[in-house]
C-alpha positions in Angstrom: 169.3 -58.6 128.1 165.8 -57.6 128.1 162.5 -59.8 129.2 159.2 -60.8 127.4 156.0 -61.8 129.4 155.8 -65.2 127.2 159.3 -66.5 126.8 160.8 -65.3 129.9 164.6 -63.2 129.9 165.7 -63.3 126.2 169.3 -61.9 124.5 169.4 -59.1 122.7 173.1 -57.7 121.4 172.9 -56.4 118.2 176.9 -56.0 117.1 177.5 -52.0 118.4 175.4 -53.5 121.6 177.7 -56.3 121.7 181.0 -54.4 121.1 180.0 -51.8 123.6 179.2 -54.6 126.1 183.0 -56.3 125.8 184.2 -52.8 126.2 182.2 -51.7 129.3 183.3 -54.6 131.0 186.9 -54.3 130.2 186.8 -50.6 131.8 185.2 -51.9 134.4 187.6 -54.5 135.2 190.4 -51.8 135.0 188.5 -49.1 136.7 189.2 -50.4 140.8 190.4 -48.7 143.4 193.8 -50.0 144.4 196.1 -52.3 142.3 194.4 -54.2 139.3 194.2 -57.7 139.8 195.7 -60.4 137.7 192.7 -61.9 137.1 190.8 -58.4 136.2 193.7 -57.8 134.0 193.0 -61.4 132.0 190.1 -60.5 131.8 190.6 -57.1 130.7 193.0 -58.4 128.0 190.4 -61.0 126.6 187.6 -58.6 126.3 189.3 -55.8 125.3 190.4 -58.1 122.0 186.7 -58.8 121.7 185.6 -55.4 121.8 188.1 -54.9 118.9 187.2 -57.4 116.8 183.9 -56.8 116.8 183.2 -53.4 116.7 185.2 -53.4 113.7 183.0 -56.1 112.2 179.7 -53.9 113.3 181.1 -51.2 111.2 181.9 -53.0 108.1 178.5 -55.2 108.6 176.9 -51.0 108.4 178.8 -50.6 105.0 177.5 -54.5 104.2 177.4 -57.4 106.1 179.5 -59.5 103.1 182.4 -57.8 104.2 182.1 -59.6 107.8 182.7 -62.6 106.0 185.9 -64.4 105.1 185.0 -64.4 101.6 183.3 -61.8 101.0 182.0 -63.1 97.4 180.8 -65.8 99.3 178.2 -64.6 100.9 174.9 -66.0 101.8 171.9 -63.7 103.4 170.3 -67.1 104.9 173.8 -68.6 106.4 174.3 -65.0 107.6 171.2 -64.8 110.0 172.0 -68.0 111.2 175.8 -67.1 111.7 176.8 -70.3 109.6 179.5 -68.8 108.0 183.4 -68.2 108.7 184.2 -64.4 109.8 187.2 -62.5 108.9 190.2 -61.9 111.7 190.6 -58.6 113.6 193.1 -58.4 110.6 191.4 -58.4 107.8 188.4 -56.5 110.2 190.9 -53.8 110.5 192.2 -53.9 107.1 188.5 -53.2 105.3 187.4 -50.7 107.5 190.1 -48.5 106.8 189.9 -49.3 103.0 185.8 -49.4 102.8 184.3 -47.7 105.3 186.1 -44.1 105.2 187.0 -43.2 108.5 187.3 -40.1 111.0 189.3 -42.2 113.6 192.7 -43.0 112.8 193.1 -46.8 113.7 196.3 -47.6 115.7 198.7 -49.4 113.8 198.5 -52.9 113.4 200.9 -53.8 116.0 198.9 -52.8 119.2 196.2 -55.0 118.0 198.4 -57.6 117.4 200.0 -57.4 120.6 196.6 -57.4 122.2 195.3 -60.6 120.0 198.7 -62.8 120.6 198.1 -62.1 124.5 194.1 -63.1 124.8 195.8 -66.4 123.0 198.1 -67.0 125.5 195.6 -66.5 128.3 193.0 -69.0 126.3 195.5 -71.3 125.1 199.1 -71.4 126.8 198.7 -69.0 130.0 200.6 -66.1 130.9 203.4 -64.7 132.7 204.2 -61.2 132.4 204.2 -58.1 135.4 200.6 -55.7 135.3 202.5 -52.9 134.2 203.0 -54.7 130.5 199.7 -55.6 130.3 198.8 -51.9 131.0 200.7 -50.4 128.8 199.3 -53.2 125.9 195.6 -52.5 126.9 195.6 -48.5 127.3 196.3 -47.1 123.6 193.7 -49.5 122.6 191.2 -49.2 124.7 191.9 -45.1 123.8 191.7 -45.8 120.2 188.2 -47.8 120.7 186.7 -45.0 122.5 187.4 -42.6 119.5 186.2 -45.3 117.1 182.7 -45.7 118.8 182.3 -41.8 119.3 183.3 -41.6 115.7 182.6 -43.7 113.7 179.7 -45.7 114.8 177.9 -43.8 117.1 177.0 -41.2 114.2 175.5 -44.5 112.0 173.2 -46.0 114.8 169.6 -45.1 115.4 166.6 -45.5 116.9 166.4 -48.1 119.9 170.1 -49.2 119.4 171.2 -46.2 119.6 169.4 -45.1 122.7 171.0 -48.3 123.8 174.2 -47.7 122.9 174.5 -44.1 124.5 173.3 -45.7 127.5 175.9 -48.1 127.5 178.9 -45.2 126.9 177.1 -43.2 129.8 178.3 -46.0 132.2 181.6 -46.6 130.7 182.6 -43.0 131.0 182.8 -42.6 135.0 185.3 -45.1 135.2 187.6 -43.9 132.4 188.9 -41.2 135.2 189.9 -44.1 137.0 192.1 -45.4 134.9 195.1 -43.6 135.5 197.4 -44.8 132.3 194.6 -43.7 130.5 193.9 -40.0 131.9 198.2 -40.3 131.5 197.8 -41.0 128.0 194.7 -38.6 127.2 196.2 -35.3 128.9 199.7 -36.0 127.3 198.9 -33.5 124.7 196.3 -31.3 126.7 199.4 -30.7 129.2 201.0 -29.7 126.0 198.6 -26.5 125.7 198.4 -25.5 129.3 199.9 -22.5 128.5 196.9 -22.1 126.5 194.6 -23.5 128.9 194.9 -21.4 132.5 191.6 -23.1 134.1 191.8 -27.2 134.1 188.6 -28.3 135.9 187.7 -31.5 137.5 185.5 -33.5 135.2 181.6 -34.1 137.1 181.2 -37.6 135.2 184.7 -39.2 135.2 186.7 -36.8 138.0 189.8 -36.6 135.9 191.2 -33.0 136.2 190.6 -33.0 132.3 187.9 -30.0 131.6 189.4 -26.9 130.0 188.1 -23.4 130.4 188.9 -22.0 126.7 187.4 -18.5 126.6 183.7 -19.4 126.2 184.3 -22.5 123.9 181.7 -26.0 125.2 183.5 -27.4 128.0 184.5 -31.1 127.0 186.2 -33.3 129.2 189.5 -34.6 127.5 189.7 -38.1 129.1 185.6 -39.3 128.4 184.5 -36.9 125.8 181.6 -35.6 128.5 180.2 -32.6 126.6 179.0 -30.6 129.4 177.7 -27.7 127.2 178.3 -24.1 126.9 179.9 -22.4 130.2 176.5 -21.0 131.3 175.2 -24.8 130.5 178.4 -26.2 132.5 178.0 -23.7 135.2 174.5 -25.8 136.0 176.0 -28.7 135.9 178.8 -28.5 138.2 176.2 -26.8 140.2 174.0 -29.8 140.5 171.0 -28.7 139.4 168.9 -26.9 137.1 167.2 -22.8 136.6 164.5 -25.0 136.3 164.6 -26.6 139.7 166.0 -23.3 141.2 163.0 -21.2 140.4 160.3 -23.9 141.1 161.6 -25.0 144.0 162.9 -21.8 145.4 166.2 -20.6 146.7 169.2 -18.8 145.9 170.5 -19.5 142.4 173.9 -20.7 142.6 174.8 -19.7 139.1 175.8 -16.1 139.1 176.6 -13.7 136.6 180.8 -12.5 135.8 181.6 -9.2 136.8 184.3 -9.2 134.6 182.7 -10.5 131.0 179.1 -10.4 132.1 178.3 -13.9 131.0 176.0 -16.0 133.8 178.2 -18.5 133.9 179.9 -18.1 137.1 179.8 -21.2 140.3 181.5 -22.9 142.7 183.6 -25.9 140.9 186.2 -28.0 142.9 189.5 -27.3 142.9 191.0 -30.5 142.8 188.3 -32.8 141.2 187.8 -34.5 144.8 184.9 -32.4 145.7 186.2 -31.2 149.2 187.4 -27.4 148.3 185.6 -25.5 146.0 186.4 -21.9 144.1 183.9 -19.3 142.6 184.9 -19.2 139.1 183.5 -18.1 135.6 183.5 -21.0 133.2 183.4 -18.2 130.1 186.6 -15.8 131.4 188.6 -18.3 133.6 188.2 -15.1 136.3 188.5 -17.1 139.6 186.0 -14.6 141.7 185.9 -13.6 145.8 182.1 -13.4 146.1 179.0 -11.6 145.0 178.4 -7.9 145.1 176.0 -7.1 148.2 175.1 -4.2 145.9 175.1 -5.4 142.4 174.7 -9.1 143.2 177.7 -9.9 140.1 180.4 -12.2 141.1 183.8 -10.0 140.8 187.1 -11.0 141.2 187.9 -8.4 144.0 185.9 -6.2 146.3 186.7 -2.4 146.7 185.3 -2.3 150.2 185.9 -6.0 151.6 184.3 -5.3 154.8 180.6 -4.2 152.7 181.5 -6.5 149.8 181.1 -3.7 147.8 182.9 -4.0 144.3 184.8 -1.2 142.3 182.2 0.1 140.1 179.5 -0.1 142.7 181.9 2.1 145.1 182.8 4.9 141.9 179.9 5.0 141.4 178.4 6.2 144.6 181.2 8.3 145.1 180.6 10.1 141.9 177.3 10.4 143.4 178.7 12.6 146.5 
């Protein structure tokens, strides 16, 4: 929606704009504190199926806007701007994206959409009667499936305004994916695979979904709403709140340190739990969760040698070499 000084508020959804819009509002209809209600979860459903059907069409209109139509061969440049034509289903949608448009996402099979399309019928046409968690457990690999789609494949083919647009619109879905707890469920079910791998799970600062990896100096990502928060010295300023930038014009102690242990600055205080209320010193290169800052060498270190003058090892050997 957008406003001119002549005509007053006019509409303005271009079809990514449009598809994002159906799917920011089902993620906020499913992002509430509490139970879901029945009507958020209608709602949810009959959005959700939108969101579907015409992001898929947004990507074939991107490979050419005949293939949005029924008939294809039928197509008409005039008829299309006016939308005087017949569509294609999320069926055939999904059918030609896959077989035109060479994907990175792979599509869910046909039956979740399905599922998803004969519900929104029943709430438009006949009404329904079914328990929250079924219509939880219809909605979440979708709406999982979407995000990757948009991230994928459209995102990368949009420019200029729309996309500014667009990325606007994903920055507000993705604090309320965290919320979403089928979802986070559904995200971390392979991360929890690799934990072994992973040692360090942080709290994500967008969505607050104990979802951000520490991988040995690897971009932190969060797994649940594909937050890129950088590279661990990046990440350590953003779980920090601020900026160098703000630090040294503004004054103060920096509160991004450097590791004792692998000498990258990338060492702050990140909460333990994702709430916020308990924090740790940790390096977001190494993992190495850290007791404080060397009085005498001012790097953060995992242990102190001499507690009681924070002194760390190497700062102590090395003055008693001295003597």
């Amino acid at each position: 929606m957008s406003a001119t000084k002549d005509s007053g508020p006019s509409v303005n959804f271009p079809p990514v704009l449009n598809g994002l819009d159906f799917l920011e509002s089902t993620v906020d209809l499913l992002a509430v504190k509490g139970e879901v209600s029945p009507r958020n979860l209608k709602y949810a459903v009959v959005h959700l199926a939108s969101a579907a059907e015409t992001l898929f069409k947004a990507r074939l209109a991107m490979k050419t806007p005949a293939l949005v139509w029924a008939k294809p061969d039928a197509y008409d440049p005039g008829k299309h701007a006016r939308g005087d034509f017949q569509s294609c289903g999320w069926e055939d949608a999904r059918k030609r994206v896959i077989k035109k448009c060479d994907l990175e996402t792979e599509l869910l099979e046909p039956r979740h959409f399905k599922a998803l399309a004969q519900m929104r019928n029943r709430f438009a046409h006949l009404g329904v009667t079914d328990t929250a968690l079924a219509v939880e457990v219809l909605t979440t690999p979708v709406l999982d499936n979407l995000l990757t789609f948009v991230r994928e494949d459209l995102l990368p083919l949009v420019d200029g305004e729309e996309l500014a647009l667009a990325e606007e619109a994903v920055e507000r879905i993705r604090p309320g994916l965290g919320r979403i707890q089928r979802l986070v469920d559904l995200r971390m079910e392979p991360a929890r695979e690799l934990l072994g791998q992973w040692p360090t799970i942080l709290g994500c600062p967008v969505c607050a979904a104990l979802a951000v990896p520490v991988e040995g100096g690897t971009d932190l990502t969060c797994v649940v709403c594909d937050s890129h928060l950088g590279s661990p010295t990046e990440a350590a300023w953003v779980y920090a709140d601020t900026s160098e930038h703000e630090i040294v014009t503004g004054g103060g102690p920096s509160p991004v340190h450097r590791c004792g242990e692998c000498g990258t600055e990338a060492v702050t205080d990140v909460p333990i739990d994702g709430d916020g209320e308990d924090s740790r010193l940790l390096c977001l290169f190494c993992g190495i969760e850290c007791v404080g800052l060397c009085s005498y060498c001012e790097l953060a270190v995992a242990s102190f040698a001499i507690p009681e003058a924070d002194m760390c090892s190497d700062c102590f050997n090395y003055r008693y070499q001295r003597y």
